[in-house]
C-alpha positions as CSV (number, residue, x, y, z in Angstrom):
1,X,126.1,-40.8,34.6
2,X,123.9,-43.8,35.6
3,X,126.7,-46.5,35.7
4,X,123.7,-49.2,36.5
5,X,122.8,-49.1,33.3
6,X,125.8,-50.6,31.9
7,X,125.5,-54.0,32.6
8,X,121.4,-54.1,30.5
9,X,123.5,-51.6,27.3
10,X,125.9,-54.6,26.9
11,X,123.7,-57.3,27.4
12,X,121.8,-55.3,24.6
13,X,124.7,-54.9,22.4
14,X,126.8,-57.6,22.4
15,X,125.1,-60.4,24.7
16,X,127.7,-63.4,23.7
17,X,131.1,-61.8,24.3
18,X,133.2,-62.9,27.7
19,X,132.1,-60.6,30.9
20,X,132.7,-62.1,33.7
21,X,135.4,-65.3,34.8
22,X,135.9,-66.3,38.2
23,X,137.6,-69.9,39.0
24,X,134.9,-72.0,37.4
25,X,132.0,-69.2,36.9
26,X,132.1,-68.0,33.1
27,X,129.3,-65.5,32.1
28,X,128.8,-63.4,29.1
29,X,127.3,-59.9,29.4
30,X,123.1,-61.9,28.8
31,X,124.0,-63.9,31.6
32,X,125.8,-61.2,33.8
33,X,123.2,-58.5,33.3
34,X,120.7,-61.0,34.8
35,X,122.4,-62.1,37.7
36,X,122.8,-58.4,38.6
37,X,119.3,-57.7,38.1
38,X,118.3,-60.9,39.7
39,X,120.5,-59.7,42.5
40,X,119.2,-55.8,42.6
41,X,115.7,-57.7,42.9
42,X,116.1,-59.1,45.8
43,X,117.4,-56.3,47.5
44,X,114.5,-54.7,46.8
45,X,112.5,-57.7,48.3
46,X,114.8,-57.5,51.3
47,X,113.5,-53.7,52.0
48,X,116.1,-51.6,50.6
49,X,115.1,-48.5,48.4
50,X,117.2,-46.3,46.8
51,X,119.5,-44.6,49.0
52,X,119.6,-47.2,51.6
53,X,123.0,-48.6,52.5
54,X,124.5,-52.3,52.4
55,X,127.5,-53.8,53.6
56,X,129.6,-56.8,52.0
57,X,132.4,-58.9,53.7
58,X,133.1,-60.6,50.7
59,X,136.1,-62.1,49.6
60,X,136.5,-61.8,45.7
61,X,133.9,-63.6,43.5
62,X,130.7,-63.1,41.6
63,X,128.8,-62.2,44.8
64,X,131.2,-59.5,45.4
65,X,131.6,-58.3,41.8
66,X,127.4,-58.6,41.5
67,X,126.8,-56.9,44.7
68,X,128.6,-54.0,42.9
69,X,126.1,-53.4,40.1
70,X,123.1,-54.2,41.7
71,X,123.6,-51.7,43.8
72,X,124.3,-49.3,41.1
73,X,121.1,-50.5,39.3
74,X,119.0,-50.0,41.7
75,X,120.3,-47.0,43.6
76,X,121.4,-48.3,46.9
77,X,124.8,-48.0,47.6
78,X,127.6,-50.5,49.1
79,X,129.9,-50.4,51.8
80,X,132.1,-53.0,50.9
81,X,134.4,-54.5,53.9
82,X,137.2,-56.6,54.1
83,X,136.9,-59.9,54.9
84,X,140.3,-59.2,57.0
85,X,138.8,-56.8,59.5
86,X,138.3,-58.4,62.8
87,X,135.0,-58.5,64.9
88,X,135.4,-54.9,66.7
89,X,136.6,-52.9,63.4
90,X,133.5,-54.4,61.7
91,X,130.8,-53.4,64.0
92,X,131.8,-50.2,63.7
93,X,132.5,-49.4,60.3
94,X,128.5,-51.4,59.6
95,X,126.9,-49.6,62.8
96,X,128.7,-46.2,61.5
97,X,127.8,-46.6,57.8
98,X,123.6,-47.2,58.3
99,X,123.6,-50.2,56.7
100,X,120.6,-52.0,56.6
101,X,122.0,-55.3,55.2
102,X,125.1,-57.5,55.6
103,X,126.0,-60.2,53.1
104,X,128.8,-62.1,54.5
105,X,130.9,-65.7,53.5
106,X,131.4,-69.2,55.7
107,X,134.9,-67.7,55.9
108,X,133.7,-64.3,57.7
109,X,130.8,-66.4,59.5
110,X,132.3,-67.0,63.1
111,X,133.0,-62.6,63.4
112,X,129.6,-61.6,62.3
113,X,128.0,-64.2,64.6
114,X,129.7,-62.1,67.1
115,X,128.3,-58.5,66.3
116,X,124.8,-59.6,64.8
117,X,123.5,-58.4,68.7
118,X,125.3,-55.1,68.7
119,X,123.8,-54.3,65.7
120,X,120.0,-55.1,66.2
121,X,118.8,-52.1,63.4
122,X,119.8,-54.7,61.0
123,X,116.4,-56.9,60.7
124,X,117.5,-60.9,61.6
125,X,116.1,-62.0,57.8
126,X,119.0,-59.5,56.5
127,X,121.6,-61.4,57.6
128,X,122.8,-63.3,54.6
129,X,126.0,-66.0,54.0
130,X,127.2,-66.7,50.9
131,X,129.5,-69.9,50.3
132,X,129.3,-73.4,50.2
133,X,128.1,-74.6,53.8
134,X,124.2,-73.9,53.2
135,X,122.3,-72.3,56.0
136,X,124.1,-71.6,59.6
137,X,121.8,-70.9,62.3
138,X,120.8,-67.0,62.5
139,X,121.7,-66.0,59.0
140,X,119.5,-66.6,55.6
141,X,121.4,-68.4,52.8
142,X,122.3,-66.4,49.5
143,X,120.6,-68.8,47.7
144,X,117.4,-68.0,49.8
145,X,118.1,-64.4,49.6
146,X,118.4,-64.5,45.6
147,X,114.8,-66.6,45.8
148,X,113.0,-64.2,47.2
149,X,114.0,-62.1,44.5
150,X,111.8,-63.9,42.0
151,X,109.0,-61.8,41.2
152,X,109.9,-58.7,42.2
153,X,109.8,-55.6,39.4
154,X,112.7,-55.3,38.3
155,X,112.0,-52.1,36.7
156,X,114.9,-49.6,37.5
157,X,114.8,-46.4,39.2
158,X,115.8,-43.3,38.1
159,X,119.2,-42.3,39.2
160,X,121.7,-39.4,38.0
161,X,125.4,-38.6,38.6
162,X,124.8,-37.0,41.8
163,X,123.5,-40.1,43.7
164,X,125.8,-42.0,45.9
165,X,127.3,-45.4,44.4
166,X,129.4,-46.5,47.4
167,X,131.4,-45.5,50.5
168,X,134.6,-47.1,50.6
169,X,136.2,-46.9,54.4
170,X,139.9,-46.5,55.1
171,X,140.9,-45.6,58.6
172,X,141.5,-42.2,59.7
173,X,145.2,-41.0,60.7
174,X,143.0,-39.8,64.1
175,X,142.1,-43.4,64.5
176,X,138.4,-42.8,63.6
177,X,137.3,-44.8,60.5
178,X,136.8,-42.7,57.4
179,X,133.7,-43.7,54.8
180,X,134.9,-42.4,51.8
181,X,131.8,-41.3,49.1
182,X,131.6,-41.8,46.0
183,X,128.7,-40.5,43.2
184,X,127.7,-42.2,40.4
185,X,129.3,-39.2,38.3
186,X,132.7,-39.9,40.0
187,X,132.6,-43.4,39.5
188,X,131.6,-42.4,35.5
189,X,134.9,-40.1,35.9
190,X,136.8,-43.3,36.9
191,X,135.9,-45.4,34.1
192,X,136.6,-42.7,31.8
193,X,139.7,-41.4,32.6
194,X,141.3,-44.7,33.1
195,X,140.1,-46.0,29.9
196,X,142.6,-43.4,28.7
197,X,145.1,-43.7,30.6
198,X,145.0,-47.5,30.7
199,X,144.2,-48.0,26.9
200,X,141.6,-50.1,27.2
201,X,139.3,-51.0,24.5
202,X,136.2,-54.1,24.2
203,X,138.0,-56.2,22.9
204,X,140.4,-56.3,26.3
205,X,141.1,-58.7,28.5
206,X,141.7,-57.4,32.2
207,X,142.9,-59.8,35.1
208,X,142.6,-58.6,38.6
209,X,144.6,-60.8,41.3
210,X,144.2,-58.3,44.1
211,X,141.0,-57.8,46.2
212,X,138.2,-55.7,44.7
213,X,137.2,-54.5,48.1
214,X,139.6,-51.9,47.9
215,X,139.4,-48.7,45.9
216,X,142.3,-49.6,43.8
217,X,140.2,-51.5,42.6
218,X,138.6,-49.6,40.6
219,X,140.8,-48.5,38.5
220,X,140.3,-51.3,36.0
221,X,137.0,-52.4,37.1
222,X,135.5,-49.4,35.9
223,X,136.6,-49.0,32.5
224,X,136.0,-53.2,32.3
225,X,132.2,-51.8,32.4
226,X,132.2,-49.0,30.4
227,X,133.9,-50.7,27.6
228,X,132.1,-54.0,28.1
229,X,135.4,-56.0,28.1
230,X,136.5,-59.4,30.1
231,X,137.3,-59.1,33.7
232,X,139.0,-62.2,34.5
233,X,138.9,-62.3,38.6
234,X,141.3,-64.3,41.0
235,X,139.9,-65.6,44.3
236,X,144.1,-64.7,45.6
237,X,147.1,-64.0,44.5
238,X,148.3,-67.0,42.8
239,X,151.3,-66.2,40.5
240,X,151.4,-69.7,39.2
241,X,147.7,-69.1,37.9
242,X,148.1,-65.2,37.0
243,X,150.8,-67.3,34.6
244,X,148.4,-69.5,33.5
245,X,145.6,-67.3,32.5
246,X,147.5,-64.8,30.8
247,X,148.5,-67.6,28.4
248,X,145.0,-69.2,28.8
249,X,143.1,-66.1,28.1
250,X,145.2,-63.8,26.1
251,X,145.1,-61.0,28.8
252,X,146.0,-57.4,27.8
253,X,145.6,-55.3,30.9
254,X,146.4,-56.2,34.7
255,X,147.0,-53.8,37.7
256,X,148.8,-55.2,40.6
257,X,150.4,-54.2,44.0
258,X,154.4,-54.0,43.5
259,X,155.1,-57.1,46.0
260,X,152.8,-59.0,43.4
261,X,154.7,-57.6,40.6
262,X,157.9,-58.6,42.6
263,X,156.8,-62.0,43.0
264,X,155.6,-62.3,39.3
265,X,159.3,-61.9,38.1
266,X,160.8,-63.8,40.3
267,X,158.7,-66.4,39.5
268,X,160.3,-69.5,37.9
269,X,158.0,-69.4,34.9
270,X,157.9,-66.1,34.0
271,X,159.4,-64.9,30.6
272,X,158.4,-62.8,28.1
273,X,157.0,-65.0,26.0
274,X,155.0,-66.0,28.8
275,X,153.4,-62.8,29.1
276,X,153.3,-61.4,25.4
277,X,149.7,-60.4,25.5
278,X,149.8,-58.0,28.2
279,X,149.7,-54.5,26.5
280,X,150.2,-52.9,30.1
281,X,151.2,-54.1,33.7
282,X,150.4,-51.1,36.2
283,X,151.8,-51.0,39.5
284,X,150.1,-48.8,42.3
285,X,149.4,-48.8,46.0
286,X,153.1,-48.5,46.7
287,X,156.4,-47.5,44.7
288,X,158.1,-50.2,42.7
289,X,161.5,-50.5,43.9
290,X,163.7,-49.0,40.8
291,X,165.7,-52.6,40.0
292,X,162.2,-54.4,39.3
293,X,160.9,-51.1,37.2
294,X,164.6,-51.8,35.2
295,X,164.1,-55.7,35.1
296,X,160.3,-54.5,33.5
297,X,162.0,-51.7,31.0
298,X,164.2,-54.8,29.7
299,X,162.2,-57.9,29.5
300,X,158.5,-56.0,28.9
301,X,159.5,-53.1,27.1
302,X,157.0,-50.3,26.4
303,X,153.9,-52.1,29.0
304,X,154.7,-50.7,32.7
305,X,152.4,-47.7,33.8
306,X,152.5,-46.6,37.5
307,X,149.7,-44.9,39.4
308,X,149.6,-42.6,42.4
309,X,146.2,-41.6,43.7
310,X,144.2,-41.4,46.9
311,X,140.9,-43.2,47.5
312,X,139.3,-39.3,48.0
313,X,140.0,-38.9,44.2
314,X,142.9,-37.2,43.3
315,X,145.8,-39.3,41.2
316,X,148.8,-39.0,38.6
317,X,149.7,-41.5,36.2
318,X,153.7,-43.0,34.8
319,X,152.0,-43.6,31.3
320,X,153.6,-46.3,29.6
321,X,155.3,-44.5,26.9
322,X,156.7,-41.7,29.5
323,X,158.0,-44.1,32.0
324,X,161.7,-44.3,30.8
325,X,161.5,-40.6,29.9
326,X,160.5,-39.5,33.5
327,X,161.7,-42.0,35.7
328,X,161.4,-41.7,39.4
329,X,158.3,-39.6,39.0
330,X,155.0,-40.9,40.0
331,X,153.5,-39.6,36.2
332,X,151.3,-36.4,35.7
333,X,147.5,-35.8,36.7
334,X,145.2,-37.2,33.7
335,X,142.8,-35.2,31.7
336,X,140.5,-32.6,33.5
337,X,142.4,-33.1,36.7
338,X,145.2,-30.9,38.2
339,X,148.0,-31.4,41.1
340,X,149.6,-28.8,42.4
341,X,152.4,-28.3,45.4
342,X,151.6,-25.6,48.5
343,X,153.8,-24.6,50.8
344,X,152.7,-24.5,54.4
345,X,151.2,-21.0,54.5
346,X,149.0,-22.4,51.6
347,X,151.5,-20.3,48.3
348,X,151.7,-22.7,45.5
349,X,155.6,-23.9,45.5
350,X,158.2,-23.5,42.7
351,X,159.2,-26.8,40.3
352,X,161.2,-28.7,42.6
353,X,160.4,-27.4,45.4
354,X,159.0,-29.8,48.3
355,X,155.6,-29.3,49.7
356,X,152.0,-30.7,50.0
357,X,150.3,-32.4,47.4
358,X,146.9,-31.3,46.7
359,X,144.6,-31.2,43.8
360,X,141.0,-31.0,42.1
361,X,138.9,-33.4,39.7
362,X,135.9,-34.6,38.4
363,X,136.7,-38.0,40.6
364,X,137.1,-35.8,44.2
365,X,134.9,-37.6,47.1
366,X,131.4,-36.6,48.2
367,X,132.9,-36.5,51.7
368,X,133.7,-38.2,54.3
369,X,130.0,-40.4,55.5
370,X,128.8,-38.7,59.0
371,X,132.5,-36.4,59.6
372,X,131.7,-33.0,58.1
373,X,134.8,-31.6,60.3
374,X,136.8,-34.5,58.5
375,X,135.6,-33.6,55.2
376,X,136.6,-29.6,55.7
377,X,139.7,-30.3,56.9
378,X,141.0,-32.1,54.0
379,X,139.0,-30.5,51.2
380,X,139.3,-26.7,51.7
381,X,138.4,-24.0,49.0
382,X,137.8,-26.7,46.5
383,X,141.7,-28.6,46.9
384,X,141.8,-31.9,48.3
385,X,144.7,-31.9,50.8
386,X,146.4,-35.2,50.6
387,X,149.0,-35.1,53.5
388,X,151.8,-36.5,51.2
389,X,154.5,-34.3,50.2
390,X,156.2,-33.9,47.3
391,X,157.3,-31.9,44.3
392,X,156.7,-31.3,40.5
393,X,159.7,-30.8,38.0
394,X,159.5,-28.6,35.1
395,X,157.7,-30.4,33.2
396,X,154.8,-31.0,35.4
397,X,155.7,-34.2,36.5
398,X,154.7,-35.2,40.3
399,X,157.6,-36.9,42.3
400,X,157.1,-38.2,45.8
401,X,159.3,-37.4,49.1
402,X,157.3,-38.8,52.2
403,X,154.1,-39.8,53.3
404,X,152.9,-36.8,55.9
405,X,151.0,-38.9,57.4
406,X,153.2,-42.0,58.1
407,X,151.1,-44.5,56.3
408,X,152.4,-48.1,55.8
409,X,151.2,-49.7,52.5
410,X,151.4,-53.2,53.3
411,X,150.8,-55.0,50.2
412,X,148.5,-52.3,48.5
413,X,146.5,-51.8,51.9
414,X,147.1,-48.6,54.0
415,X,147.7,-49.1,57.1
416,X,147.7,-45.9,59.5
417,X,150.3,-45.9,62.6
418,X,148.1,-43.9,64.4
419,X,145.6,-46.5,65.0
420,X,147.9,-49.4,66.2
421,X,149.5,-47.0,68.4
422,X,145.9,-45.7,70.0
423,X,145.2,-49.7,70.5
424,X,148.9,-50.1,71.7
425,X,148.4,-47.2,74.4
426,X,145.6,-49.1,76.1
427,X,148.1,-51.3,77.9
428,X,148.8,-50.4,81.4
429,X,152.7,-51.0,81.5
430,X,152.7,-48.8,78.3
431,X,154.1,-45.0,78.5
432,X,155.1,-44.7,75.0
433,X,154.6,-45.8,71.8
434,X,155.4,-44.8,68.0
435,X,154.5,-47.4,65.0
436,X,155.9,-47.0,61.6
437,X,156.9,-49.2,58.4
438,X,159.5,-51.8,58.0
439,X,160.7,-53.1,54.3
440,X,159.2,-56.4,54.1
441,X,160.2,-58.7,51.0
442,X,156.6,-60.5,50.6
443,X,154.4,-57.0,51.6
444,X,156.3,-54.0,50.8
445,X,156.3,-52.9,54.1
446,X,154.9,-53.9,57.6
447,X,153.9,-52.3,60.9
448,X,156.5,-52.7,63.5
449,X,156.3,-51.0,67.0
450,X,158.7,-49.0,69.6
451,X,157.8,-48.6,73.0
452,X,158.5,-47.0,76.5
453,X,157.0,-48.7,79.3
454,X,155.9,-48.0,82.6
455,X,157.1,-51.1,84.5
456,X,158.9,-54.8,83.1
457,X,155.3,-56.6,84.0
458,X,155.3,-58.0,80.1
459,X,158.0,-58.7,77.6
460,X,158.3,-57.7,74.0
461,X,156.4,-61.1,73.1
462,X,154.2,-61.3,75.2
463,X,153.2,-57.4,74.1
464,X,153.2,-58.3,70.7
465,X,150.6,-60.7,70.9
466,X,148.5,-58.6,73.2
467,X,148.0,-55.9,70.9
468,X,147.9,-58.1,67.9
469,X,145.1,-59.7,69.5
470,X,142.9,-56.1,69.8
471,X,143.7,-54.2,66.8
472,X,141.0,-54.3,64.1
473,X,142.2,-55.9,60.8
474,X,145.3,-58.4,60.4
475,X,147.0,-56.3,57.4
476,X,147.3,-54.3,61.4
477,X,149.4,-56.9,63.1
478,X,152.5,-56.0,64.4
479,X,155.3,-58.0,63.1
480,X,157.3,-56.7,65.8
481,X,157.8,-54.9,68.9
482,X,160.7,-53.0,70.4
483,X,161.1,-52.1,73.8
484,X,163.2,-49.1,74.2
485,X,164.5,-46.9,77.3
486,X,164.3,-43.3,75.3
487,X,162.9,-42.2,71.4
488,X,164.9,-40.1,69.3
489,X,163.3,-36.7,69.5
490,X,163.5,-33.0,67.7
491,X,163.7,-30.0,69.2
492,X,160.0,-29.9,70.0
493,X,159.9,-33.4,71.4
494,X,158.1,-34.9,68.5
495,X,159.6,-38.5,67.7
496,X,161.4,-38.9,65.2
497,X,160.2,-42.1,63.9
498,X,162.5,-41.9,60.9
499,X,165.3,-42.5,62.9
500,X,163.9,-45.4,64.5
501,X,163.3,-47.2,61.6
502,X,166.9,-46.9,60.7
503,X,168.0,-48.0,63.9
504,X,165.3,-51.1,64.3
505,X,165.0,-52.4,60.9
């Protein structure tokens, strides 16, 4: 279950074949298993042992996709960030995570030069900025931070499933951020389940247009490093270029956000014969509206697979050859996991019947970093409570109804109303406020806001940008706000935010 070994057994086995291409960076596994270790190396020389914590704010690329492996090759573990999160939201996730290292970009420079002096556990020499811009005052280069590397043992330490790989952060529906952990053996789980589910083999060739920072993520990256396949990486979305290198590199596997998938159709260039590598095209984060799953079932017969899964570690999978068959489900659990329905007073429900869906598996979170009364909440007597309801039909298949929780995917990322609104609620001419999801061709969906106010001292513009200006990350932006004199209630005077979507969007 030490998945740091990986990268050394394929160097090993079969050093020549493709690893690793990123815009003009093309490695084989000999070249990528040193960079790791070159990587993990300097790590070490940077004061980190095993167990101690580092954060990236990386956008994608082979610092990113390193940072990854080195950490699992020499037992530290990463906190990777996204480079979207503003100044506030990433002092606190790095102050609240105990990391001892930041590696950051030119394009992420300006916000970390604003939190290196809240943050002064983290030694001034670890620090580092990756990019093209050389040294900027305060932070050491990655070029300096790899050269201090040289020399260092490189001898790995030893590590078992148990030990923590990474904590991945996705903000609470309480509006405190959550770390997410994950061991070595789940992250083992990960690569072997989906190279099941996804088909893939060493001789596959997986493109990934989305960010890597998020957990999604992992879906293909893991099985890329089981199997020792290529991982063709873009920096962004591009669908002109996703075009490109599927011709260019004969891809076989790709996962991808439905508005990506949406804007891969429509695309000008696409056809079939465009595409006629790809052996699967999975869509998660979000559902695929039904008329783009149809336009998929017609012109890419036999490839779409469709994922539904929480970053805690509980999914189902649409397999490719079922997706016809049980359409409008979200698929079934995979091998050696299991989802069930419960009714409120915890009874497991009928087939068909709508409740919560929870579930168990070898790829279930550690925990929640530093909130124990998080972690019990959600996992109690072994079930991971995912707040989504739902129902399973008679043949086991899991269909979704509503997200409990309200969460807005926006273009794969969750985004949780609650936090907006507790950012929102800090003006002083707001009384009110409820946020919730809007379709959105380009995203999916996208935060839009309703409020009550106290007095007329600011207008719904002028709001807008006020809170756009304070909440954490920009996938958090409002695209709108709404001033209104009442809120649609229930009987209990809960808001029915339902209804306000209909009536604002």
């Amino acid at each position: 279950m030490d998945m740091g070994s990986l990268p050394d057994y394929h160097a090993r086995y079969r050093p020549a074949h493709p690893a690793f291409i990123c815009a003009d960076q093309a490695l084989n596994w000999q070249e990528f298993a040193a960079y790791i270790q070159r990587f993990g190396c300097s790590l070490t020389a940077a004061g980190l042992n095993p167990g101690d914590h580092f954060a990236t704010v990386l956008p994608n690329g082979l610092e990113l996709m390193a940072a990854y492996w080195a950490a699992a090759r020499t037992g530290t573990v990463i906190v990777p960030l996204s480079p979207l999160l503003q100044p506030a939201g990433l002092a606190r996730l790095i102050e609240q995570s105990d990391a001892g290292l930041v590696i950051g970009h030119d394009d992420t420079a300006t916000g970390l030069e604003q939190i290196r002096d809240q943050l002064p556990e983290i030694p001034s020499s670890n620090w580092i900025l990756a990019g093209h811009s050389g040294a900027r005052s305060g932070f050491r280069s990655f070029d300096e931070f790899l050269q201090a590397g040289e020399g260092v043992d490189s001898q790995r330490p030893l590590i078992s499933g148990d030990d923590l790989f990474n904590i991945m952060y996705s903000s609470g529906t309480t509006g405190l951020p959550k770390g997410i952990m994950h061991s070595h053996a789940v992250r083992a789980m990960y690569a072997l389940i989906f190279v099941q589910s996804c088909r893939i083999d060493p001789d596959s060739v997986i493109l990934h247009a989305g960010s890597i920072v998020f957990n999604g993520a992992m879906v293909d990256l893991m099985p890329w490093m089981l199997t020792g396949a290529t991982y063709v990486l873009h920096e962004r979305f591009d669908p002109d270029l996703v075009l490109e290198d599927i011709r260019e590199h004969k891809v076989t596997h790709m996962i991808m956000v439905p508005a990506q998938i949406i804007a891969l159709l429509n695309h000008e260039r696409f056809c079939p014969e465009a595409v006629s590598s790809l052996q699967m095209l999975m869509s998660l984060g979000a559902p695929l509206p039904d008329r783009y799953k149809d336009l998929l079932a017609d012109r890419l017969p036999g490839r779409f697979t469709e994922l539904y899964g929480v970053t805690e570690g509980i999914m189902t999978v649409l397999d490719r050859d079922q997706a016809q068959k049980h359409r409008g489900s979200v698929g079934c659990p995979p091998p050696l996991m299991t989802v069930a329905i419960r009714r409120e007073d915890g009874s497991l429900a009928e087939p068909g019947e709508v409740g919560e869906i929870v579930g168990r598996g070898p790829c279930m979170m550690l925990g929640y970093y530093r909130q124990p009364e998080l972690t019990a909440d959600v996992i109690r007597d072994g079930w991971l409570h995912t707040g989504d309801a739902g129902y399973l039909d008679e043949d086991g298949y899991l269909h979704l109804v509503d997200r409990i929780k309200d969460v807005i995917i926006s273009g794969g990322v969750n985004v949780y109303p609650s936090d907006i609104e507790q950012v929102s609620s800090t003006h002083p001419a707001v009384q009110e406020v409820a946020v919730f999801g809007v379709p959105d061709p380009r995203w999916g969906e996208v935060p839009v806001a309703a409020v009550r106010m106290n007095d007329d001292s600011i207008d719904e513009a002028s709001l807008l940008d006020w809170i756009n200006e304070r909440v954490d990350a920009r996938y958090q932006r409002l695209k709108a706000v709404h001033i209104l004199d009442e809120f649609p209630r229930n009987v209990a005077g809960k808001i029915l935010k339902r209804r306000l979507r209909e009536k604002l969007q």
